[in-house]
C-alpha positions, 0 to 999 in steps of 0.5 A: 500500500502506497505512503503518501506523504504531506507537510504541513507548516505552522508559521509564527508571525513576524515582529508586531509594531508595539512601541507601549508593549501591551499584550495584545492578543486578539486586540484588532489593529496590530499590524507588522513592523518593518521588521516584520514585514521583513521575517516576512519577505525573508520567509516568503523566500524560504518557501519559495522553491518548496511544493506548498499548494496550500496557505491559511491564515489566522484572521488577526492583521500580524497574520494575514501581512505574514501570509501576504508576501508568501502568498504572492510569491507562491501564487495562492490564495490564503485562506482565513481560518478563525481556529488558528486565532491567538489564544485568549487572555484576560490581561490583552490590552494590559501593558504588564507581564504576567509576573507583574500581575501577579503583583496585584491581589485582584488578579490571583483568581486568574493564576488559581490553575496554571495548569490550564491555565486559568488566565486565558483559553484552555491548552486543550481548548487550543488544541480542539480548535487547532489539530481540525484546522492542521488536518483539513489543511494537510487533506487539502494539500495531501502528497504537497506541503501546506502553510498555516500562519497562525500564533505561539502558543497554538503551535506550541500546543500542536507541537507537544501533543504531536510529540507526547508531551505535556502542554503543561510547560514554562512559556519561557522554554517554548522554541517558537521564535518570531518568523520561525517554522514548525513542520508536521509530516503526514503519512496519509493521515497520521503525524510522524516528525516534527522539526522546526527552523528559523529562515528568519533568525538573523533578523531578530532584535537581541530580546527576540531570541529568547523563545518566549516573548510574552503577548506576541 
């Protein structure tokens, strides 16, 4: 019986324009910055010469002007999927970090299970919504590859369950860096790697490669 196999790419959004260094989230209006546009052009090239049949997109701004480039020079269309959209979170629009919300006493009832985590979206929650859109992407591009724009901590949840992992984890251990690529194999319809790379890693500010950045 005959292997078919699929790729399907999970790329994070280049670097976002947010001089208050808020936690933005799902906030609309949060667009690339030059840099960013770059990560983006620069991964556009990376994928230039690759056999991508497929590209989607979370619908949030920093997503859609990652996939722009990519879809021009591949020549797709993009896709707009709402399950691939940033992860929740009470504190978007905040300018703090989560250890200093902690800080504050009316915030604790949101750190009451880290385990879930009780300040935002569930990771299983993420992961529902997450694995249906990977797969419909690799049936769309079944024997080719397939690109998702999409978010951090959806494609980290994607990674740790592909890899049996717990997605319970430290955010500042993630491999997940801005314009980075995390790539899911299929046979037929089953994952059987993953790996990861940064076609865009020697654009990245000195802050920005540490593998957590928190609110991007």
């Amino acid at each position: 019986m005959s292997q078919n196999r699929t790729i399907v790419h999970l790329l994070r959004h280049g670097e976002v324009d947010n001089p208050a260094r808020l936690l933005y989230g799902r906030l609309p209006d949060y667009h690339l910055s030059e840099l960013g546009i770059q990560m983006a052009e620069r991964v556009a090239e990376h994928f230039r010469e690759r056999d991508v049949v497929h590209l989607r997109s979370s619908p949030l701004e920093r997503a859609q002007e990652t996939a722009a480039p990519l879809a021009e020079a591949l020549g797709l269309p993009v896709v707009i999927d709402s399950r691939v959209i940033e992860a929740s979170n009470y504190f978007e629009g905040l300018q703090l970090s989560f250890a200093g919300a902690l800080r504050h006493p009316k915030n604790w009832l949101y750190f009451r299970n880290p385990f879930k985590p009780s300040w935002g979206e569930a990771y299983t929650e993420i992961l529902a919504r997450v694995l249906p859109a990977m797969k419909d992407a690799a049936n769309a591009a079944f024997g080719h590859e397939a690109v998702i724009v999409t978010h951090q901590l959806p494609i980290w949840v994607a990674r740790t369950n592909a890899e049996g992992r717990r997605m319970v984890h430290d955010p500042r251990k993630r491999q997940c860096t801005l314009g980075s690529i995390t790539s899911f194999s299929y046979i037929d319809a089953r994952v059987t790697s993953v790996s990861y790379t940064e076609p865009a890693a020697e654009l990245l500010r000195p802050h920005q490669t540490k593998k957590f950045v928190p609110g991007v």
